[in-house]
C-alpha positions in Angstrom: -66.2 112.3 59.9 -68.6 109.3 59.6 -72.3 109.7 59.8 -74.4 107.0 62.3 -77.6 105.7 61.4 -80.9 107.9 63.3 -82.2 106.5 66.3 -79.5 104.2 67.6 -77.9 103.7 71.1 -74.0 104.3 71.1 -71.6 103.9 73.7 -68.9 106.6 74.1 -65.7 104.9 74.1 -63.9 108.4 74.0 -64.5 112.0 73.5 -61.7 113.4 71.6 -62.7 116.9 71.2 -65.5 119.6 73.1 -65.4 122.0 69.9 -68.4 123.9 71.7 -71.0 124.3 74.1 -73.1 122.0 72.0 -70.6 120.0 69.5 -68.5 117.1 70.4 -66.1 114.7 69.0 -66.7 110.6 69.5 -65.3 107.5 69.6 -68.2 105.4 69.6 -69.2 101.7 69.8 -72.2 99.6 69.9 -72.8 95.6 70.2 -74.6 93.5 66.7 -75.8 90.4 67.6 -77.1 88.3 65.3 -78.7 85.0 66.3 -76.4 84.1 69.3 -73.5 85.7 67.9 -72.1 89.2 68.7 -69.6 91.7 67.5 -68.7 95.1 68.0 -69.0 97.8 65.7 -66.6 100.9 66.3 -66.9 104.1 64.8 -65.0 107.2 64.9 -64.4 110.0 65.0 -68.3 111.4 64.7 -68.9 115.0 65.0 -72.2 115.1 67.4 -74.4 118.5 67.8 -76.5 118.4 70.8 -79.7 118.4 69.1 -82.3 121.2 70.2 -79.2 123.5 71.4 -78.4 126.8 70.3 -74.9 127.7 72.7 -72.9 130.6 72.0 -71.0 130.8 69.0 -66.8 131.6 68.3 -67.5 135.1 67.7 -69.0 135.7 71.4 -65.8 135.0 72.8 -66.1 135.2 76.2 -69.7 132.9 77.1 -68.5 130.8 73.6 -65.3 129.9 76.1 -67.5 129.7 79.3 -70.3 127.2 78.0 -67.5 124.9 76.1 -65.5 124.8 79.6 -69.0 123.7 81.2 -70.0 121.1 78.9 -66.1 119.5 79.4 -66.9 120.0 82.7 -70.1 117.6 82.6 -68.0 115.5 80.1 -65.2 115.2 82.5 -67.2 114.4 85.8 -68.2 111.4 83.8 -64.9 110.3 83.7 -63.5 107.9 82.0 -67.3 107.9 79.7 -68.1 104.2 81.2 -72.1 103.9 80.9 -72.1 107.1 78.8 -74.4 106.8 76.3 -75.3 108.8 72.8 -78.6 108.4 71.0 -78.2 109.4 67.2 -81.7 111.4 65.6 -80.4 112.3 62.3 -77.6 114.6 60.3 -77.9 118.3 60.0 -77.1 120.5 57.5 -73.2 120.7 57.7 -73.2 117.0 57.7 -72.9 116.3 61.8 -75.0 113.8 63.6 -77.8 115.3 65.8 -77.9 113.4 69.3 -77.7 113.6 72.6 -75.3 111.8 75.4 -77.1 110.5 78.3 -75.3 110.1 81.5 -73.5 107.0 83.1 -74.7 107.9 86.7 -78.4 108.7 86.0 -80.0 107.6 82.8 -82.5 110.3 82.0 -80.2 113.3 82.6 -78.4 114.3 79.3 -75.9 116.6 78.3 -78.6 119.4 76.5 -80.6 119.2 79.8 -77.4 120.3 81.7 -76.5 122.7 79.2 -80.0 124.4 79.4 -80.1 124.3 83.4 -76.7 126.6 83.2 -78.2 129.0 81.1 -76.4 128.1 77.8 -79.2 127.6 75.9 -83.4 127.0 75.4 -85.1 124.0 74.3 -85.5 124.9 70.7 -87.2 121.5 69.3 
């Protein structure tokens, strides 16, 4: 897995894996201009962990299931990710980027504030 710089504005070209309620895998891309020129940058896959989450873990099998099925669920009604967006804020400990994906249909809402209003998790920043 690659790690992004902190603080940067992604766009999700593809997410290739939900591996929990608050761990995703990316395809993403961003635009570097330089003067008048402009290229993009694709990077992938990233391993992103919804930062300030705690979701249930593998061993609670049963709400570990329930909350991955949601977050696909918010994933998927973004369909096909066009306007999602990720903001990086840092790598944790096991060596995945901390972020969070913003929505395509309403910029402030984010995938940890969905995640929260289910019940998943608390804010824990």
């Amino acid at each position: 897995m690659t790690a992004l710089p902190s603080f940067v504005d992604w766009e999700v070209v593809r997410v290739q894996k939900v591996v929990d309620g608050d761990t995703v895998d990316l395809i993403v891309r961003r635009e570097i201009g330089v003067l008048d020129a402009f290229s993009i940058q694709a990077v992938g896959p990233v391993r992103v962990r919804l930062v300030h989450l705690d979701t249930p873990e593998r061993d609670e099998k049963e709400p570990w299931k329930r909350a991955t099925e949601d977050l696909k669920g918010w994933l998927g009604s973004e369909m096909s990710y066009v306007g999602l967006r990720l903001v990086t804020q840092g790598v944790d400990a096991f060596g995945r980027d901390l972020g969070d994906i913003y929505s395509a249909a309403d910029r402030k809402a984010t995938a940890s504030d969905f995640m929260i209003k289910k019940g998943w998790s608390v804010w824990t920043g």
